[in-house]
N, C-alpha and C positions, 0 to 999 in steps of 0.2 A: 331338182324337180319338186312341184307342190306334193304335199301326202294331204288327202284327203278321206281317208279312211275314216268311218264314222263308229266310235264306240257303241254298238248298237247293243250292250244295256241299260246304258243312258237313254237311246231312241226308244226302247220300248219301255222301260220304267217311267222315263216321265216325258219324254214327249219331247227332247233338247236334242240340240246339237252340237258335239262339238269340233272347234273350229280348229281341226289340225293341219294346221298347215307351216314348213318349216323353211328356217331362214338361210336353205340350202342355194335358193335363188331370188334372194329378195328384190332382185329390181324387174327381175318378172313383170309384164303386165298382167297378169291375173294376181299376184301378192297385191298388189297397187290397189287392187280393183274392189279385192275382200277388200282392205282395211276400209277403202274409204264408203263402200259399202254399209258395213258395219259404222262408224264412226256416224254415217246418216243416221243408221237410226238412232243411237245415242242422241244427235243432236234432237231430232225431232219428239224423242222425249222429256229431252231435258230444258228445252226452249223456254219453258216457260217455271223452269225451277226457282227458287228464291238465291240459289248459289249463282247462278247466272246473271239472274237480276240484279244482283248486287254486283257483279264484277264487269257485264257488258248491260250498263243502263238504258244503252239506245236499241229498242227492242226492234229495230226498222234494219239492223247488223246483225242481230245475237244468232238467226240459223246458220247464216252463211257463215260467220265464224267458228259456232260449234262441228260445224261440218270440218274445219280443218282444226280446232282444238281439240278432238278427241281423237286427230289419226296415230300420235305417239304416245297415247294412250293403249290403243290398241293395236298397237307395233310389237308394245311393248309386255303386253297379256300372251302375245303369240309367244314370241320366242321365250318367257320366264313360267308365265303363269297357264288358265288356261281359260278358254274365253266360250260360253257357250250363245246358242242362237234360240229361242224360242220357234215354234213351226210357224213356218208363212214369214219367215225373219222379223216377227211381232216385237220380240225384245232382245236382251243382250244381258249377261251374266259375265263380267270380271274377277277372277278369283285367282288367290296366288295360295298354294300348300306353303307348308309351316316351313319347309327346306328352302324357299326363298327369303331371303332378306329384303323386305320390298322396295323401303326407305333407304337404297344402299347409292352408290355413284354412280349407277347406271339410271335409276328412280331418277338422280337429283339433275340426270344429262334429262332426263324427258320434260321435267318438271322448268328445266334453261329455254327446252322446244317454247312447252306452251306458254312461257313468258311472253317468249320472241312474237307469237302467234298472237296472244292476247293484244301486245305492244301494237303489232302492226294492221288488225283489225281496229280494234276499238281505241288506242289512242294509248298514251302515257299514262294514264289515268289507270284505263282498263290494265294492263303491266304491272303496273305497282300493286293494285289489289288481288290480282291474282298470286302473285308472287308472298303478299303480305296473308293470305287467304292459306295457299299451300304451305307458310311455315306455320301459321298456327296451328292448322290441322298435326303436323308432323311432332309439333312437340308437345302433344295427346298419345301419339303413337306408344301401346306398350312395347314392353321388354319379355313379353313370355312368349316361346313359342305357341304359335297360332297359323289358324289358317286365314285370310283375310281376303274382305269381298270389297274390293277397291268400284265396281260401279254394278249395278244393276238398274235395269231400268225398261219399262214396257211403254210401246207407243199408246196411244188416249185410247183409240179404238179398242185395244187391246185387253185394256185393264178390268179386273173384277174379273175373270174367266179361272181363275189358277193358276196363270202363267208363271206369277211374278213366282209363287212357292218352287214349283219346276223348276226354276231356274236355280233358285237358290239350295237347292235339296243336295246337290252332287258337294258342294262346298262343304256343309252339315255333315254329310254323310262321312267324308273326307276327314275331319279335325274328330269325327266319333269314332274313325275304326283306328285314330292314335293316338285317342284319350286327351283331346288338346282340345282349345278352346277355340269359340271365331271372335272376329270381330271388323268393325266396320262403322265408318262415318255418315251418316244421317243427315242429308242435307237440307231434310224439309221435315219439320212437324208433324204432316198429316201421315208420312207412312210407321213415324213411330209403331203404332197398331199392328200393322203387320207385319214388321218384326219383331215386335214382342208373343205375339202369336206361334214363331219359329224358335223363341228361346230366348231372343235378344233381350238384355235389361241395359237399362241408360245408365250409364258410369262418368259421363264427363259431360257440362255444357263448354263448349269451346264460340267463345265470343270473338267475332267478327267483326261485328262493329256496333256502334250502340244500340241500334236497332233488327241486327240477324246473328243469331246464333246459329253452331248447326253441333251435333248431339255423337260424341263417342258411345258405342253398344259393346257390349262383351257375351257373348253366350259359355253358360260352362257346358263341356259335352256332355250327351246321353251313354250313358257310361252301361 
């Protein structure tokens, strides 16, 4: 059966939700229903990100794909890590605690998913850069235990309000009460700012391709 129970000092601290639901009966139609739920709005976040850009060129495919590129993404937030919801499901927070190993054989079965997914959307093309896309990021990946914020993201409507901090706060909060660090891949330029506003400082550019980079971040905790 789904658990739905909502950690309601999360609800009243900052205004999140999270998404507990376990993979006691995952072929459920309501598991099915969250993820792809969730994974919409990712997509309709991220639709117009430069990681996307780069990886599904033809902007006339990239929702309808992200709608199904981030569902083993957040299949996968369920059952390891923990995945929050902004209110009005505005935005979406992926986070895994430092007891996870994220980049492990379970990471690299999801990351075989969104090959498949990218392949069969967007073409050969699209596959190879995704694929070439997710090992450069990985061998950025540190070696110290961390908590790590794998996607965050607020719909357009959304943004400027405080959400995006909300979301990210329960992660922070998380790596501060076991003296460990966060960190997290940057896939666009402009939010650099607001995460350096949260702690974050840039530690890696990891080159894409000649023209997109996208920015490893390290926070040390508030000790």
């Amino acid at each position: 059966m789904l658990n739905t129970q909502v950690d309601v000092n999360l609800t009243q601290n900052y205004g999140v939700t999270p998404l507990n639901l376990t993979f006691e009966d995952d072929r459920s139609r309501a598991f099915v229903e969250k993820i792809q739920s969730v994974a919409a709005i990712l997509a309709r976040a991220f639709v117009d990100d430069p990681m996307f850009e780069f990886i599904f060129p033809d902007d006339s495919i990239r929702l309808q794909t992200l709608m199904a590129f981030f569902q083993p993404f957040v299949a996968d937030g369920i059952k390891r890590g923990k995945v929050l919801l902004a209110p009005a499901n505005q935005g979406v927070c992926i986070w895994y605690p430092a007891e996870v190993c994220v980049f492990d054989d379970e990471f690299e079965a999801v990351i075989n998913q969104v090959v498949a997914i990218s392949t069969h959307f967007g073409g050969i093309e699209s596959g190879l850069r995704c694929e070439h896309l997710a090992n450069q990021v990985g061998a950025y990946e540190p070696s110290d235990l961390r908590c790590e914020v794998l996607w965050i993201a607020l719909l357009p409507e959304a943004r400027g309000q405080g959400l995006g901090g909300d979301l990210l706060q329960p992660a922070l909060n998380a790596a501060d009460a076991h003296g460990l660090g966060s960190y997290l891949v940057s896939s666009n330029v402009r939010n650099h700012s607001f995460y350096e506003r949260h702690g974050f400082r840039k530690t890696d550019v990891i080159q894409i391709s000649s023209d997109y980079f996208m920015t490893g971040m390290w926070r040390v905790p508030n000790l």
